[in-house]
C-alpha positions as CSV (number, residue, x, y, z in Angstrom):
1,X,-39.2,-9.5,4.9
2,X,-40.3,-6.5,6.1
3,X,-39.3,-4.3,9.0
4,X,-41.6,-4.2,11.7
5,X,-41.9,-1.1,14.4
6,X,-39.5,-3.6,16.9
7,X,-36.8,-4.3,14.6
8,X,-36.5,-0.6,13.0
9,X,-33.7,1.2,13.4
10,X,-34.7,5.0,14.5
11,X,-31.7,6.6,13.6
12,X,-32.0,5.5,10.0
13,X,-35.6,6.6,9.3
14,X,-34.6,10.1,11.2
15,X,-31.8,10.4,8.7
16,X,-33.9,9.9,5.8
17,X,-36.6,12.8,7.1
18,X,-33.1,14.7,7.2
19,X,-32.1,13.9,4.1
20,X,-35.8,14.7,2.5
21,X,-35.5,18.1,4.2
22,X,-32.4,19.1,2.3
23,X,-33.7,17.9,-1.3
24,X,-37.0,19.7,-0.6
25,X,-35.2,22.7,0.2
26,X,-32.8,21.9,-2.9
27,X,-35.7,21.3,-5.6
28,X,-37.9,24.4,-3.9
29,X,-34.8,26.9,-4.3
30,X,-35.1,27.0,-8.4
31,X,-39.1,26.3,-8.2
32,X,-39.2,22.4,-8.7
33,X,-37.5,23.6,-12.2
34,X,-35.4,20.5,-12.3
35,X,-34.3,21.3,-15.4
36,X,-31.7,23.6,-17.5
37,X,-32.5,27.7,-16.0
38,X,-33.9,30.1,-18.8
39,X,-30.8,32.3,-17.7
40,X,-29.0,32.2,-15.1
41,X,-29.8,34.1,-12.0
42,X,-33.5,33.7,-13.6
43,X,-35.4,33.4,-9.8
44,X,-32.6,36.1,-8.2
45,X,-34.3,39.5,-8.0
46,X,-32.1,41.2,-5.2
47,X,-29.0,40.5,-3.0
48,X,-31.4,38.2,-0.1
49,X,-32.0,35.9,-3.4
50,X,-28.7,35.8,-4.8
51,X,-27.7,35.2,-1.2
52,X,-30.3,32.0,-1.0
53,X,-28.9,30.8,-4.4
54,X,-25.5,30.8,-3.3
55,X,-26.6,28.8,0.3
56,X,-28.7,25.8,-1.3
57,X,-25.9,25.7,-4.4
58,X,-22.9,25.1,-1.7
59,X,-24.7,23.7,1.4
60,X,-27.3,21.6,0.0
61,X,-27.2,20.9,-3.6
62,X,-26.2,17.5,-3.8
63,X,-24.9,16.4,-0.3
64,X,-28.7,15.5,1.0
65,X,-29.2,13.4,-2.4
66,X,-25.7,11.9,-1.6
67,X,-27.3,10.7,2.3
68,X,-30.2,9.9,0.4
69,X,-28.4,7.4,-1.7
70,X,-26.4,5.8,1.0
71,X,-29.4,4.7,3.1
72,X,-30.7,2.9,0.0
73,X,-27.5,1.1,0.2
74,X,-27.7,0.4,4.3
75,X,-31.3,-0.4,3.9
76,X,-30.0,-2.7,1.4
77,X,-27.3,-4.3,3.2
78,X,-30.2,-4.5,6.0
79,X,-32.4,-6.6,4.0
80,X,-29.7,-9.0,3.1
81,X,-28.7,-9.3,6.7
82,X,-32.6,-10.4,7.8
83,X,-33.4,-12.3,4.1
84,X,-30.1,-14.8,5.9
85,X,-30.9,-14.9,9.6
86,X,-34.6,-16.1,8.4
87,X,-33.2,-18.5,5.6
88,X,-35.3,-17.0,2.4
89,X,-34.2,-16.1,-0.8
90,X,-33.4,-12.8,-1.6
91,X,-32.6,-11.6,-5.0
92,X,-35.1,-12.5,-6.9
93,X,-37.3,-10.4,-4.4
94,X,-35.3,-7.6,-4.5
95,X,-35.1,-7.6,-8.3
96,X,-39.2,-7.6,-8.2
97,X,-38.9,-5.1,-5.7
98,X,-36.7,-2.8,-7.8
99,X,-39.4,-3.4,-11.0
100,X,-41.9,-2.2,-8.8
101,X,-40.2,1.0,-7.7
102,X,-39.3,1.4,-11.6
103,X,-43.1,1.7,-12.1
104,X,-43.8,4.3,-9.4
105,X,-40.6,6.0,-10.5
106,X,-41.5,6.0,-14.0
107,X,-44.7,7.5,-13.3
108,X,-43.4,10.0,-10.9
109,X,-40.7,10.9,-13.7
110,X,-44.1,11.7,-16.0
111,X,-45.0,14.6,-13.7
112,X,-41.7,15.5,-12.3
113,X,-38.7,15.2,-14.5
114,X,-36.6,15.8,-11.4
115,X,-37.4,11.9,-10.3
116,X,-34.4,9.8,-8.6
117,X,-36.8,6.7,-8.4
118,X,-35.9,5.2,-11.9
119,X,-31.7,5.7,-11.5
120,X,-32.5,3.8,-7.9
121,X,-34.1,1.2,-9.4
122,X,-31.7,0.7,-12.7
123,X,-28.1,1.4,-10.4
124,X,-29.9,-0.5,-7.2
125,X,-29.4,-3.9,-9.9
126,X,-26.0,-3.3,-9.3
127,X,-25.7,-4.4,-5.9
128,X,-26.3,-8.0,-6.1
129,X,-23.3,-8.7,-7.9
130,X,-21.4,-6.3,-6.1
131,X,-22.5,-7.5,-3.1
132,X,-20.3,-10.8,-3.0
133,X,-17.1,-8.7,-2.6
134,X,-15.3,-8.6,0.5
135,X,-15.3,-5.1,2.8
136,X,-11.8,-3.6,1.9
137,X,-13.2,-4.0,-2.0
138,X,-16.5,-2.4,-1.3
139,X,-14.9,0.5,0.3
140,X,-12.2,0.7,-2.2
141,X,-15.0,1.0,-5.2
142,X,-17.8,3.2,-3.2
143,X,-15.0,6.1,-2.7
144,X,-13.8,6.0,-6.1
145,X,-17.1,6.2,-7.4
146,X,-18.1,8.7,-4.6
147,X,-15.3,11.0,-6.0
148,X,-16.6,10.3,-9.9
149,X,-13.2,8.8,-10.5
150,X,-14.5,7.8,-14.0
151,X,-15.7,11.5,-14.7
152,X,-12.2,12.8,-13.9
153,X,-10.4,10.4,-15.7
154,X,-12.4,11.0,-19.2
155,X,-12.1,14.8,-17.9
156,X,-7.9,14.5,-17.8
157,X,-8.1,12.4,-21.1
158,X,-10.1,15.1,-23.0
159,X,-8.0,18.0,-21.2
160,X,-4.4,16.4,-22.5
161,X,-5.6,15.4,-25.9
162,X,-5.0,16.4,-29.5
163,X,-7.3,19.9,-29.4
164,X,-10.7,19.1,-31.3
165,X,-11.1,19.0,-34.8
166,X,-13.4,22.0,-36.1
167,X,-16.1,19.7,-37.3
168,X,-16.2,18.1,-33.6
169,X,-16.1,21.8,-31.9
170,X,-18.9,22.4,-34.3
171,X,-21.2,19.2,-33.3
172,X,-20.8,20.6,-29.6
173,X,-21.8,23.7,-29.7
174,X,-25.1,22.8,-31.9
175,X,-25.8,20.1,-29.2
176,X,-25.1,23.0,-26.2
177,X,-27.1,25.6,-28.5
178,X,-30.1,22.3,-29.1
179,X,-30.0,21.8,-24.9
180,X,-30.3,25.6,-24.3
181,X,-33.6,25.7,-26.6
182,X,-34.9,22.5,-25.0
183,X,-34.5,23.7,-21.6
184,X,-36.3,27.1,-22.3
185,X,-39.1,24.7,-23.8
186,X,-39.7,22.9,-21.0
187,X,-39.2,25.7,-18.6
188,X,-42.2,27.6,-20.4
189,X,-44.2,24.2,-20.3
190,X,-43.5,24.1,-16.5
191,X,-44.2,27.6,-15.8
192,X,-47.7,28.0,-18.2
193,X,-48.5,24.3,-19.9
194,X,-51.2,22.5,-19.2
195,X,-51.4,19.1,-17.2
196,X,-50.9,17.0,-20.4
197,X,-48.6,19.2,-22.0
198,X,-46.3,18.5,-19.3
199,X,-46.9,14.9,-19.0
200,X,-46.1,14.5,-22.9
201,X,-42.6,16.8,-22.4
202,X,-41.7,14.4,-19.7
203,X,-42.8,10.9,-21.0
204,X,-41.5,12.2,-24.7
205,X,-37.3,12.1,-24.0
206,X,-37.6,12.5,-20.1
207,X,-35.4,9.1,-18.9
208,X,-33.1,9.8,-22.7
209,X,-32.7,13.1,-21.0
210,X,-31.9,11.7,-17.6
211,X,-29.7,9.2,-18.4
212,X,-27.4,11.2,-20.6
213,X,-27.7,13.7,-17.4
214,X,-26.4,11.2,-15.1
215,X,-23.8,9.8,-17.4
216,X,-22.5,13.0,-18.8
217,X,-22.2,14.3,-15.0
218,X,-21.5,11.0,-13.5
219,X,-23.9,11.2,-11.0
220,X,-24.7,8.0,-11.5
221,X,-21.4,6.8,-10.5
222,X,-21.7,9.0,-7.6
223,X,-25.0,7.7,-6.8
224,X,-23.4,3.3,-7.4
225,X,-20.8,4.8,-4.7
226,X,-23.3,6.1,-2.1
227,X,-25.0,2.4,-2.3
228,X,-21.6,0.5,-2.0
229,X,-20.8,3.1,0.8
230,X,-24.1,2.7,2.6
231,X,-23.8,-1.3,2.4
232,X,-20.3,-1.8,4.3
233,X,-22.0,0.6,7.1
234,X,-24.6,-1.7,7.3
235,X,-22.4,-5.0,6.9
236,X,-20.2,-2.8,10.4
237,X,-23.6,-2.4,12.1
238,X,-22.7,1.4,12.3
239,X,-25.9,3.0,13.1
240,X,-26.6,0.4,15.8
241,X,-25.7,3.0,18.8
242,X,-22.9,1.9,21.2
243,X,-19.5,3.2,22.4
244,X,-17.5,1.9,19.3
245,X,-19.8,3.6,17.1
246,X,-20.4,7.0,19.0
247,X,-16.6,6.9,19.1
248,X,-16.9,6.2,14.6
249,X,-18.7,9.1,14.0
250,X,-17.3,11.5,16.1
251,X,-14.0,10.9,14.2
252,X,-16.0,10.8,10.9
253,X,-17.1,14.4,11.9
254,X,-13.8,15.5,12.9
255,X,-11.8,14.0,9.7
256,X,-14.6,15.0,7.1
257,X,-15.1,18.5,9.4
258,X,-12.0,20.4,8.5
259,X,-11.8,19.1,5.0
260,X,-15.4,20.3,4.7
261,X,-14.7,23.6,5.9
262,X,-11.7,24.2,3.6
263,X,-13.3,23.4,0.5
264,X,-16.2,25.2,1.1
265,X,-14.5,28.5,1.7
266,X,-12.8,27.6,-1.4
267,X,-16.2,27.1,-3.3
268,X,-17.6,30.9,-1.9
269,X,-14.5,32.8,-2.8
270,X,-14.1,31.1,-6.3
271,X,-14.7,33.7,-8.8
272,X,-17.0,31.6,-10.7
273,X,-19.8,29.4,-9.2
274,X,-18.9,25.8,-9.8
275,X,-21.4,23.3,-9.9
276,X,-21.3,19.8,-11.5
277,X,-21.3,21.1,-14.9
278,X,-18.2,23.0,-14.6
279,X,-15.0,20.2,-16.5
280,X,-12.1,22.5,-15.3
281,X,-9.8,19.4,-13.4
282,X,-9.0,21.5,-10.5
283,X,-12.2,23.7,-9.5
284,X,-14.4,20.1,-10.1
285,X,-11.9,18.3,-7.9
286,X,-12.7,21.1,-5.3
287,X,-16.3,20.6,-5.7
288,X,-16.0,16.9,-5.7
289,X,-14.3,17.0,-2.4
290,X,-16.6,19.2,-1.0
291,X,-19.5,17.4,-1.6
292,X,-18.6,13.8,-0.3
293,X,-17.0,15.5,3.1
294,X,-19.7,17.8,3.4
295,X,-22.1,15.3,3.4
296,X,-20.5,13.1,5.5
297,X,-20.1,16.0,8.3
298,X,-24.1,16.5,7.6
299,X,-24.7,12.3,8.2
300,X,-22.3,11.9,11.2
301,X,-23.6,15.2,13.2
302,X,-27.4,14.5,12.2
303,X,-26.4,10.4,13.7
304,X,-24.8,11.8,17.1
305,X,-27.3,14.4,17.6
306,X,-30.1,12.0,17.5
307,X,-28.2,9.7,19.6
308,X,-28.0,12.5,22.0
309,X,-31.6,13.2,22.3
310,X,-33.4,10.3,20.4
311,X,-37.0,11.0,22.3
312,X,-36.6,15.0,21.8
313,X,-40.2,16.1,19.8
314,X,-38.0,16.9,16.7
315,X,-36.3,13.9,16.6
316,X,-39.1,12.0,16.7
317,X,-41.3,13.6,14.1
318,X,-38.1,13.1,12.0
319,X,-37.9,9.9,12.6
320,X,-42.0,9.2,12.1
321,X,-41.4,10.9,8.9
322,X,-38.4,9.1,7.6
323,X,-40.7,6.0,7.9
324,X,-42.8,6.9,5.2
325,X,-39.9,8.7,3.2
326,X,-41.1,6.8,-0.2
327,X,-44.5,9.2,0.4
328,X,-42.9,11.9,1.5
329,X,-41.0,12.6,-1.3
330,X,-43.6,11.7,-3.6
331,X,-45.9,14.1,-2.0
332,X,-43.2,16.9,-2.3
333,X,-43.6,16.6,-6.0
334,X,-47.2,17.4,-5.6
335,X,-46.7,20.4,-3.6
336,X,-44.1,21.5,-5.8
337,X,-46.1,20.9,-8.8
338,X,-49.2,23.0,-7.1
339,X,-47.1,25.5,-6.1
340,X,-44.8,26.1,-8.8
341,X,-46.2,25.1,-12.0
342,X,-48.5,26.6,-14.1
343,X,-51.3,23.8,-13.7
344,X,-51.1,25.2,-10.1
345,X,-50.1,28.8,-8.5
346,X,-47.4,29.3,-11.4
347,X,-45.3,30.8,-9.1
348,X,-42.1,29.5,-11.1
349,X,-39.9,32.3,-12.4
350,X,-42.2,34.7,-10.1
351,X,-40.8,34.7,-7.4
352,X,-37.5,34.5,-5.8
353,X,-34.9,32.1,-4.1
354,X,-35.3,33.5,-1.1
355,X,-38.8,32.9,-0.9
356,X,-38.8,29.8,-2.8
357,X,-37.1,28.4,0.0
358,X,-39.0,29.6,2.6
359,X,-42.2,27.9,0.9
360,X,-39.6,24.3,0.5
361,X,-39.3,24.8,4.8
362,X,-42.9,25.1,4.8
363,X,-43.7,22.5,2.8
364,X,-41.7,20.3,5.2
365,X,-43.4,21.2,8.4
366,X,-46.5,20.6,6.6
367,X,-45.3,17.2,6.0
368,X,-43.6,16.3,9.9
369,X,-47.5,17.3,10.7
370,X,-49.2,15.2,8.5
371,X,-46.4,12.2,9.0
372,X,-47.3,12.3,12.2
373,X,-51.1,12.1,12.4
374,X,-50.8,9.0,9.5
375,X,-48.2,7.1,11.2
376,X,-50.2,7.5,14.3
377,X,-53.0,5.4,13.0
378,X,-51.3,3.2,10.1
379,X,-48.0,1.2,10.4
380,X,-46.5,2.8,7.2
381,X,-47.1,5.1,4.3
382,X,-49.3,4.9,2.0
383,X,-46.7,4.2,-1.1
384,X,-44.7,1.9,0.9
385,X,-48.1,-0.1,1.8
386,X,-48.6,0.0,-2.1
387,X,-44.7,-1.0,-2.6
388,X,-44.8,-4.1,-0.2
389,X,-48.4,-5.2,-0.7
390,X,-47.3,-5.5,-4.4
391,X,-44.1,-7.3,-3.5
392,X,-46.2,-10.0,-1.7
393,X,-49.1,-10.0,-4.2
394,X,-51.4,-9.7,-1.4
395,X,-52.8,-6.5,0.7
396,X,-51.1,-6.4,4.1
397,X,-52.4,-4.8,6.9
398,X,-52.2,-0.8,7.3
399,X,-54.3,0.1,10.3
400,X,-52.4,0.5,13.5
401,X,-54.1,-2.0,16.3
402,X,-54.5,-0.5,19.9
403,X,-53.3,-1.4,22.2
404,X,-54.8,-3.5,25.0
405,X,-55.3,-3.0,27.9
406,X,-53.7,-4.9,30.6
């Protein structure tokens, strides 16, 4: 129950090499940090820095994660789709499926505490329940969840409460003052441990820590919405190119364009930066807004583009790369990691945005290069081979057959 190279959809793996570009760019920006700053501003040495900084925080934090998501959800909706037309079961292979990307997320998690795999896994259970609910449901759910509904309810809640009682204004500023000392921990560990110093940081609280991240932000709900999201486009056969669904995304550009626009100018001339820590009701609704319609700009110009030019060089190394996206962003960890941290160049903290960046673009090209001399002799990555092998407790084939000649 596998894809094969005839019954891929190109547009899909080019938007996951397109999603992968933005977190790259996204984790470079702060050094593969991933974690609570020492300070803030702590990689901005000069106005091209703090100009970087502002870029990735408003253009790419979060939308790329937010495409990134939603393909897990059409690829899921996908599977489901095949696993019928051939008559096989299906959810007890995508549960082992899920186990199986626990494990490599769990041991990505142990180098990198920045790891998505394990939420994926965990939220991705979701979907088989939810999956028996009709369209108008689905999209119902995935944009309340996509707007962290539940954040901004428990936000208004909290907001027209009785004020906090001294004792509970006390237990929250020892908890901020505990996270604060924790995060300059493990920056130091990042920035100068050793190889099992940071392994034992991450292992020791790292999914406690990521968990009460996700639920505290509500990025996981965010995240459960992307999925529902990416399943009805997949139930609609969206990303199957034709007239009707040309004609889709131009309007999705259009309608999620000018909204885009608007709240980002908002976001740049707000006194303050906002980011998904901020619990102010009106400047989070802002930066709410801005990131679903921003993100759905990025996914339907990136779809129409492609569709334009789908045999253009960059379009397909994108979509070469998107085919091994599981490696891919596995192997941006390690460059990260040898880059960045101290068991490496220990450039974290050393030097700025600006050229943090600039080494997250490089890192990239590296990576269409390399995607496209693997693919060119294998028929997937080398993590998914490892993925699907496992799944079907038996080594599949890897090497890409010639062709012969007629």
């Amino acid at each position: 129950m596998h894809p094969t190279d005839s019954d891929r959809i190109a547009v899909v793996d080019m938007l996951r090499a397109f999603a992968l570009f933005g977190i790259i760019l996204t984790h470079a920006e702060m050094g593969f940090l991933a974690g609570p700053p020492p300070a803030p501003g702590f990689d901005v040495f000069g106005p091209i820095d703090q100009l970087a900084d502002t870029v990735i925080r408003v253009l790419t934090t979060g939308k790329f994660f937010t495409v990134f998501s939603f393909l897990f959800g059409l690829s899921f909706a996908i599977q489901i789709d095949r696993a019928a037309q051939k008559g096989v079961p299906f959810a007890g292979r995508f549960t082992w499926r899920l186990a199986l990307l626990f494990a490599i997320g769990f041991v990505h998690n142990a180098f990198f505490s920045g790891d998505i795999l394990v939420i994926y896994a965990v939220v991705g259970l979701m979907l088989l329940p939810l999956q028996k609910l009709g369209m108008r449901s689905l999209l119902i759910l995935g944009v309340l969840l996509l707007l962290n509904v539940p954040s901004l309810v428990v936000t208004a809640v909290q907001d027209n409460g009785p004020p906090p009682a001294a004792v509970q204004i006390a237990a929250r500023e020892g908890a901020r003052q505990e996270f604060l000392r924790i995060g300059k921990q493990q920056y130091e560990i990042k920035r100068t441990g050793t190889l099992s110093e940071l392994v034992l940081m991450n292992i020791n609280g790292g999914l406690k820590a990521k968990a009460t991240f996700q639920l505290r932000t509500g990025r996981v709900w965010i995240t459960l919405g992307c999925f529902l999201l990416g399943m009805c486009a997949g139930r609609a056969n969206l990303f199957r190119e034709s007239e009707r669904t040309r004609r889709f995304f131009k309007r999705l550009a259009f309608w999620a364009g000018i909204p885009a626009i608007l709240t980002t100018a908002a976001l740049l001339m707000w006194p303050t930066p906002i980011t998904m820590q901020t619990t102010d009701l009106l400047p989070v609704t802002v930066f709410r807004l801005q990131q679903v319609t921003l993100s759905a700009l990025y996914l339907a110009a990136a779809t129409l583009l492609f569709w334009y030019k789908p045999h253009g060089l960059l379009s397909t190394s994108f979509a070469q790369l998107g085919r091994m996206g599981l490696t891919t962003y596995l192997m941006q960890t390690l460059f990260g990691i040898l880059v960045f941290y101290g068991v490496g160049l220990g450039l974290l903290g050393r030097v700025g945005s600006a050229a943090c960046v600039g080494i997250g673009g490089v890192i990239f090209v590296a990576q269409l290069f390399i995607s496209r001399w693997w693919m060119s002799r294998h028929t997937m990555g080398p993590v998914e081979w490892l993925w699907r092998s496992m799944t079907d407790f038996r080594l599949l084939p890897i090497t890409r057959q010639p062709a012969s000649a007629a």
